[in-house]
C-alpha positions, 0 to 999 in steps of 0.5 A: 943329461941324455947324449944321443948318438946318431949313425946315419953310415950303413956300416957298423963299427966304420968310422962314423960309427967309431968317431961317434963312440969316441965323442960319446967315451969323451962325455964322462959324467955321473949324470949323464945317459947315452945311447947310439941309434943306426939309421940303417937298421930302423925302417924309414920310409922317404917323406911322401910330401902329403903335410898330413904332419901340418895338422898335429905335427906328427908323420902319419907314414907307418915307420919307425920316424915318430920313435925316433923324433920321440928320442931326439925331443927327449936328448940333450945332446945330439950327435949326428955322423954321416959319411959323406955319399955322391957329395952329400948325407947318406940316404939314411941321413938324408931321410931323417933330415926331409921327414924332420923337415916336414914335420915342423911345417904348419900349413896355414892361410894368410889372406886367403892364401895358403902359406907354410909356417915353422912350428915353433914347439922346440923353441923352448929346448935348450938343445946341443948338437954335435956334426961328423962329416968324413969323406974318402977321397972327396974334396973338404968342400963336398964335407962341407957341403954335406955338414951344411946338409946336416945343420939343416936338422939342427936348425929345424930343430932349434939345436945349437951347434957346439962344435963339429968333426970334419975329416977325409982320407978315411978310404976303409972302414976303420982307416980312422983308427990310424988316427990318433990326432983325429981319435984324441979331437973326438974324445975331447970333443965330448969332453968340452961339451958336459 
């Protein structure tokens, strides 16, 4: 089984980024190979919106995306974080959502008319997916409201989601190591899903 881990904080070894490791500790078995990638050291361009990607599904922007869409097709589990930024994902975040969004699209014609279509090549993957969401200050309704933005991958991607981490109060980077309870949900987290 592959686990991929995604860190879409720009910050390394923050709380995302150490609530990501903590699910990642609690997925134990002999059988499994994970890996953890940081949004922010790869080169993502923002989608141009040009649905050049309705023709064969791939993104013809020259980044690091189409690697990065390789890696997810091939995870079994999928671990998304983002801290939350000006009520929503990261930018980082954000960016892998709308270029994901767009390569699913198929631009079709329907009675003359020109429609878009849902490709449906990950509807055969039995894929798993796991939301963290952490804010400082910000009211449990803007996390919300930006796990929701995150669900909008999985859902693009036929990615069932099994459970998900949401949480405030997390002001410094590594405020959430005073957490033991939020630590421990982590690590069982990972422990349920194998």
């Amino acid at each position: 089984m592959k686990i991929l881990g995604i860190i879409g904080s720009p910050h390394k070894n923050g709380n995302t980024d150490i609530l990501v490791s903590k699910v990642l500790q609690g997925i134990k078995s002999k059988n499994t190979v994970w890996g953890k990638i940081y949004l922010n050291d790869l080169n993502l361009i923002p989608c141009k919106a040009c649905f050049k990607c309705s023709k064969n599904g791939k993104c013809i922007l020259k980044d690091d995306f189409n690697s990065l869409l390789n890696k997810i097709r091939q995870a079994d589990i999928i671990i998304l974080g983002s801290p939350v930024y000006c009520e929503t994902v990261t930018a980082q975040t954000k960016i892998l959502i709308d270029r994901t969004d767009s390569s699913q699209v198929i631009v079709a014609k329907l009675k003359g008319k020109t429609i878009l279509k849902r490709r449906t090549e990950w509807n055969t993957y039995n894929k798993r997916g796991i939301i963290i969401c952490i804010g400082d200050l910000s009211p449990m309704k803007e996390i919300k409201q930006a796990s929701s933005v995150m669900k909008r991958l999985f859902g693009d991607l036929n990615i069932k989601i099994v459970d998900e981490i949401l949480a405030r109060g997390l002001t410094k980077s590594g405020d959430v190591l005073k957490n033991s309870t939020l630590l421990n949900k982590a690590i069982k987290v990972g422990t349920k899903i194998t």
